[in-house]
C-alpha positions as CSV (number, residue, x, y, z in Angstrom):
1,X,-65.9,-15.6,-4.3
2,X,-67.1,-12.0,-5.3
3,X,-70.2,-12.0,-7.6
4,X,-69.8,-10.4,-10.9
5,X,-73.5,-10.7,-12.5
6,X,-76.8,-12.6,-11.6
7,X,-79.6,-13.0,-14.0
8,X,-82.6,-15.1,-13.9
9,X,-81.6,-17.1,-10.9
10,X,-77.9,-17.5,-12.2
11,X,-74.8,-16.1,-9.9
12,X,-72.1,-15.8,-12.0
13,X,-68.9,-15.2,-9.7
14,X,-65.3,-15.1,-10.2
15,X,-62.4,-16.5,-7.4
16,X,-59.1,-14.2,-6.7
17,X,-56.1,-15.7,-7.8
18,X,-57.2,-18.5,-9.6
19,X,-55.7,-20.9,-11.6
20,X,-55.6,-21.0,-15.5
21,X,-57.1,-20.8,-18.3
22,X,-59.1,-17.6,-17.5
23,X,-62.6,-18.9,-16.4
24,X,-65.9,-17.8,-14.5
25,X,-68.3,-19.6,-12.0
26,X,-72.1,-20.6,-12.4
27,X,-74.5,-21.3,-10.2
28,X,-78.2,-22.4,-10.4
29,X,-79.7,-24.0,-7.8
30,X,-77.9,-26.8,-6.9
31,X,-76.0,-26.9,-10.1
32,X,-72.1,-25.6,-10.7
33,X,-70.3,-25.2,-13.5
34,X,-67.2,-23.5,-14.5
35,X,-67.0,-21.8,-18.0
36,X,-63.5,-21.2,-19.9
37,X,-63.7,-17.2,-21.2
38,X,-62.1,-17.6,-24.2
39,X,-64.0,-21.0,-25.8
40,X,-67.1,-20.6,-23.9
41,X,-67.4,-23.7,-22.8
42,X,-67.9,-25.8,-19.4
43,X,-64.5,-27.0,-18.1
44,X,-65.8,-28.2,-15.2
45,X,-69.4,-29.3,-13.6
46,X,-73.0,-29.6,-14.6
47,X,-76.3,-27.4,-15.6
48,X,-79.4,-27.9,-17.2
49,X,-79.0,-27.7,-21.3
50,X,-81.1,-24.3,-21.5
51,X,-79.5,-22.4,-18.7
52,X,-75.9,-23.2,-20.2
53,X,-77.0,-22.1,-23.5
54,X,-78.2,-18.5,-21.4
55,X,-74.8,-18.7,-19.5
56,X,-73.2,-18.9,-23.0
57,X,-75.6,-16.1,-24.6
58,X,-74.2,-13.8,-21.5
59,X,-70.6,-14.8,-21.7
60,X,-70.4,-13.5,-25.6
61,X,-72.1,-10.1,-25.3
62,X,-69.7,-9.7,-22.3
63,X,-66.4,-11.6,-22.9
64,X,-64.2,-8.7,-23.2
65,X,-65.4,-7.4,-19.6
66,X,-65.1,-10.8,-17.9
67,X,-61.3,-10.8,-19.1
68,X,-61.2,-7.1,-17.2
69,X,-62.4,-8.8,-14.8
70,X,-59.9,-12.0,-14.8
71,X,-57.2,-9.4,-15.2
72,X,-58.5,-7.6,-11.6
73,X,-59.2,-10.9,-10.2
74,X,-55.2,-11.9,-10.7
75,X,-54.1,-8.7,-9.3
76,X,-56.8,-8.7,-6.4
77,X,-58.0,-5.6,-7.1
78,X,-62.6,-5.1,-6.8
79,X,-64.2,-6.4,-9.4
80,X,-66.7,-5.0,-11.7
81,X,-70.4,-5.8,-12.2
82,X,-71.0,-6.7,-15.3
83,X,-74.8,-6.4,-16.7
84,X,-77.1,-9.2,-17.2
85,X,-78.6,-10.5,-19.8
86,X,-81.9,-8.6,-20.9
């Protein structure tokens, strides 16, 4: 699972060929969660209240290159990095 982005002890990674809707991958610590790119929300798994709400925060500056991403991801091309939050 290629990782797109980590901040503040977040990974934020992204499978190839992966199933709709177009979604990312969180980790912290122990906790996972999947995050749907166009409602910004968790469609899957758990995290602490304040690290979803910096998840969310990062996802919104960045939606428009996590789609690129998505797009890359369905054709298996490289992903790109996308910044962190600062």
């Amino acid at each position: 699972m290629p990782e797109i982005c980590r901040f503040l002890g977040i990974i934020i990674s992204m499978y190839y060929n992966e199933h709709a809707p177009p979604h990312f991958h969180a980790k912290y610590g122990e906790s996972r969660a999947s995050f749907s790119i166009d409602e910004l929300k968790i469609i899957e798994g758990a995290m602490p209240k304040r690290i979803i709400s910096l998840i969310l925060e990062w996802a919104f500056e960045h939606r428009t290159e996590l789609l690129e991403d998505w797009s890359l991801a369905q054709k298996h091309e490289e992903l790109k990095k996308i910044n962190p939050l600062v």
